[in-house]
N, C-alpha and C positions, 0 to 999 in steps of 0.2 A: 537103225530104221529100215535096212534093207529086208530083214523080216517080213516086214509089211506085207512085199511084194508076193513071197512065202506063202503067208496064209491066203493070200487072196487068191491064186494059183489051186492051191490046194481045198479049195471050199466048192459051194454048190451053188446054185443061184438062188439070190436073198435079198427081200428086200430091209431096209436098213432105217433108222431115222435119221433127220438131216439137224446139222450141228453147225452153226456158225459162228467169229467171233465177230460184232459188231463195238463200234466206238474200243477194241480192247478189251469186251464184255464177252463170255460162253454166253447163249442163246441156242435156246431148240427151237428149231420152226415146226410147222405142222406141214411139212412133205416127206418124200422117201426117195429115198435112192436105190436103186439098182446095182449089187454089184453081180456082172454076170460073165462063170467062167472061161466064155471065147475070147474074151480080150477086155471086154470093157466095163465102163462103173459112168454112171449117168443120173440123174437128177429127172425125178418125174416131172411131169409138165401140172400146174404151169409155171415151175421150178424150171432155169436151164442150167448148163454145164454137165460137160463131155470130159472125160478123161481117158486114154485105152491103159494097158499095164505095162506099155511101154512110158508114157509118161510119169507115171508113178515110178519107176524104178527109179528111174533119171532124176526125181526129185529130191527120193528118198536118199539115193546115191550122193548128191548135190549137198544134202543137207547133213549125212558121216564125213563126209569130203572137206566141210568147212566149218567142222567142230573139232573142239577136243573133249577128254574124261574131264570131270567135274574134279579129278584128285592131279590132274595135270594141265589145265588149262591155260597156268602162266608159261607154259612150254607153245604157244601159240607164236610167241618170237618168232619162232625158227619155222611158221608155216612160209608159201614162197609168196600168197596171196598177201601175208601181213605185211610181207619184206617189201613189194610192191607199194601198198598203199602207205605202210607210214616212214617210208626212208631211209630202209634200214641199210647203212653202208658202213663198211670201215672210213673213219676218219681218225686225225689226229686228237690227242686228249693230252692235256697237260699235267702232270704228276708230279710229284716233290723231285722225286728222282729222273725225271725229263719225260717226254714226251714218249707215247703211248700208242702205235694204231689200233685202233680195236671198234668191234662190231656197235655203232650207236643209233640214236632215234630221235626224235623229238617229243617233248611231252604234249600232248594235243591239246591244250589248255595256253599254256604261258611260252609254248617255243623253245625253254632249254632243251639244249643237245646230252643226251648221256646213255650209259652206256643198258643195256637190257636191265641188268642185274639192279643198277639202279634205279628202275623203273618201277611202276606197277601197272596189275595190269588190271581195267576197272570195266566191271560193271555196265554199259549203258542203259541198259533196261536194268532194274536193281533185282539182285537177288531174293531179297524179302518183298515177295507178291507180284515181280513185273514178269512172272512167267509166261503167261500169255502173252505179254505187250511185246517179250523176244522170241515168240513164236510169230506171234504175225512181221515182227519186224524181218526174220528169214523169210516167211514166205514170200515176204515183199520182193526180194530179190529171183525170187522164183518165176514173179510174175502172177501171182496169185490172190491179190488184195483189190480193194475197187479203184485205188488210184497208188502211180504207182512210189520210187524212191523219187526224195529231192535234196538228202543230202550229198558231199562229196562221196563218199565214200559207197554210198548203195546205189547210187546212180552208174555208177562203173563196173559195179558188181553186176549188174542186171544183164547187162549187154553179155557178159564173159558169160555169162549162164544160161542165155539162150542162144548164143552159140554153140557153146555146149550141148545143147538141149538137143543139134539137130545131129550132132555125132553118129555113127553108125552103129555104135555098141560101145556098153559101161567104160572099156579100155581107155576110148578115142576120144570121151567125153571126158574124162579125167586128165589125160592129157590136154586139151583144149584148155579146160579149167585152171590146171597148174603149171602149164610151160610159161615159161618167159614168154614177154611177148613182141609179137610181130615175127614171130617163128611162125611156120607150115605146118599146121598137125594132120595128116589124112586130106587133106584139100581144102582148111580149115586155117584162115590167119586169125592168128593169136588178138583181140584188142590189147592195145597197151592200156595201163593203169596209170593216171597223175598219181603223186603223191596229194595224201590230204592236208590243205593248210590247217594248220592248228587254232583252236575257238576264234582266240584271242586275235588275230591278225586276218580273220576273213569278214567278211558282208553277211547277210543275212541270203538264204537261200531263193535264186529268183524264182517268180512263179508259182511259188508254193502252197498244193492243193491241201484239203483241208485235213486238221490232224484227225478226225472221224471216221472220213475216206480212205486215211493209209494204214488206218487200223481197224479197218473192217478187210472182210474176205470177201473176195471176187466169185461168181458162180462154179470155177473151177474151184477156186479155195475151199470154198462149201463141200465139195464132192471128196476132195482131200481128206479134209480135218475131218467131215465125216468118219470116213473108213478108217481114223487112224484112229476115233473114239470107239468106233465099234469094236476092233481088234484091241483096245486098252493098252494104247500106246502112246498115249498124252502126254504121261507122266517125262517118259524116254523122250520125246519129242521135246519138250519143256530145257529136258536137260542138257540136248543137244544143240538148242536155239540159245540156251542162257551160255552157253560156252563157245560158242560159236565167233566166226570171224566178224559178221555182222554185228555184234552187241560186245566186243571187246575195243578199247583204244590206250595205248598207255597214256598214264598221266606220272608225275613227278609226287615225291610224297606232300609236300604241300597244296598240291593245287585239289591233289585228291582225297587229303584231310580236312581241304575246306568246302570239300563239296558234301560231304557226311555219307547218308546212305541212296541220294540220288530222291530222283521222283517218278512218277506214273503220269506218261503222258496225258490217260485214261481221263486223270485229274482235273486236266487245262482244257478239255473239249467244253 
């Protein structure tokens, strides 16, 4: 995605159409956007949302930063943000032939402990048609939707990423993003991450704004997904959101043989 930034750099001043996704749904509106090459990309009035091409990079950056390839993505394990959120520690494991230390996790469904290899690694927005619904669901961690995360896991994300966000340059933001945390990065403490409790043994999410809202885009979103439809970068985008740390959790192979191929939030508004 850091292309993006690229072309945008490299162009002339244009106006654009404006592209949103509302409920999980593409939608064209009848406004324009500005992208113009001093710095910035803007939403004609009586449209709002500002972006400059410092923000866009940060995002775009944000968003290669916490994906994998589509032909490597159960290699996600060994990200330091996953090791963070699902637990990943050496512990003990017991074996015909004695006991074992070795790298394990919890399956996010039922709670068994085991080991990577034994794991999978699943989907949350489903690969057949939830493209969009793990695009919005990244941007959400971006800060970029009308309301914003309320699960465990993207509510922890958000904070580390506009931390992030205010870094002095790509280097300092990526550190920010991927140190351990409550380390110093540049003048910059690290948030720590909870682990996330598994389906099965947590409450229902408090507060939680409507599923419409978290899967719609924010005025800045709009301005975003715009310029990334203009430049014909959906697709890559799609592919980095479905692979991403946001929309991966492991599950055990039963719990995620009984879940089949998932569903569309989209569905349940």
């Amino acid at each position: 995605m850091t292309s993006l930034t690229t072309a945008i750099k490299n162009g002339n001043t244009v106006q654009i159409p404006t592209w949103t996704i509302q409920s999980g749904l593409e939608t064209k509106l009848h406004e324009t956007i500005v992208i113009h090459p001093s710095g910035r990309v803007w939403a004609q009035a009586p449209a709002q949302g500002v972006l400059d091409f410092s923000q866009i990079s940060k995002i775009t950056l944000f968003i290669d930063t916490l994906a994998r390839a589509p032909t490597t993505y159960a290699r996600i394990v060994d990200h330091p943000i996953w090791r963070e959120l699902y637990q990943t520690t050496q512990r003990k494991i017991l074996y015909a032939d004695g006991t074992h230390i070795e790298d394990t996790m919890p399956c996010q469904y039922c709670g068994i402990i085991l080991p990577p290899r034994l794991l999978q690694i699943d989907h949350q927005r489903p690969q057949n048609g939830g493209q969009l619904e793990a695009v919005v669901k990244t941007m959400r961690v971006m800060g970029l939707t009308v309301a914003g995360p309320h699960g465990e896991k993207c509510t922890q994300l958000e904070p580390r990423i506009r931390e992030a966000m205010h870094a002095e340059d790509d280097s300092a933001s990526v550190a920010v993003l991927m140190t351990e945390p409550d380390r110093q990065v540049k003048g910059f403490k690290v948030p720590r991450i909870r682990a996330v409790t598994p389906r099965g043994m947590r409450g229902a999410a408090p507060g939680a704004s409507s599923t419409g809202s978290r899967y719609s885009l924010s005025d800045e979103g709009k301005v975003f997904f715009s310029v990334v439809k203009y430049f014909q970068l959906v697709e890559r985008l799609e592919r980095q959101a479905m692979n991403s740390v946001t929309n991966l959790r492991p599950l055990c192979g039963p719990c995620n043989g009984s879940r089949g191929n998932g569903d569309l939030k989209v569905n349940k508004i």
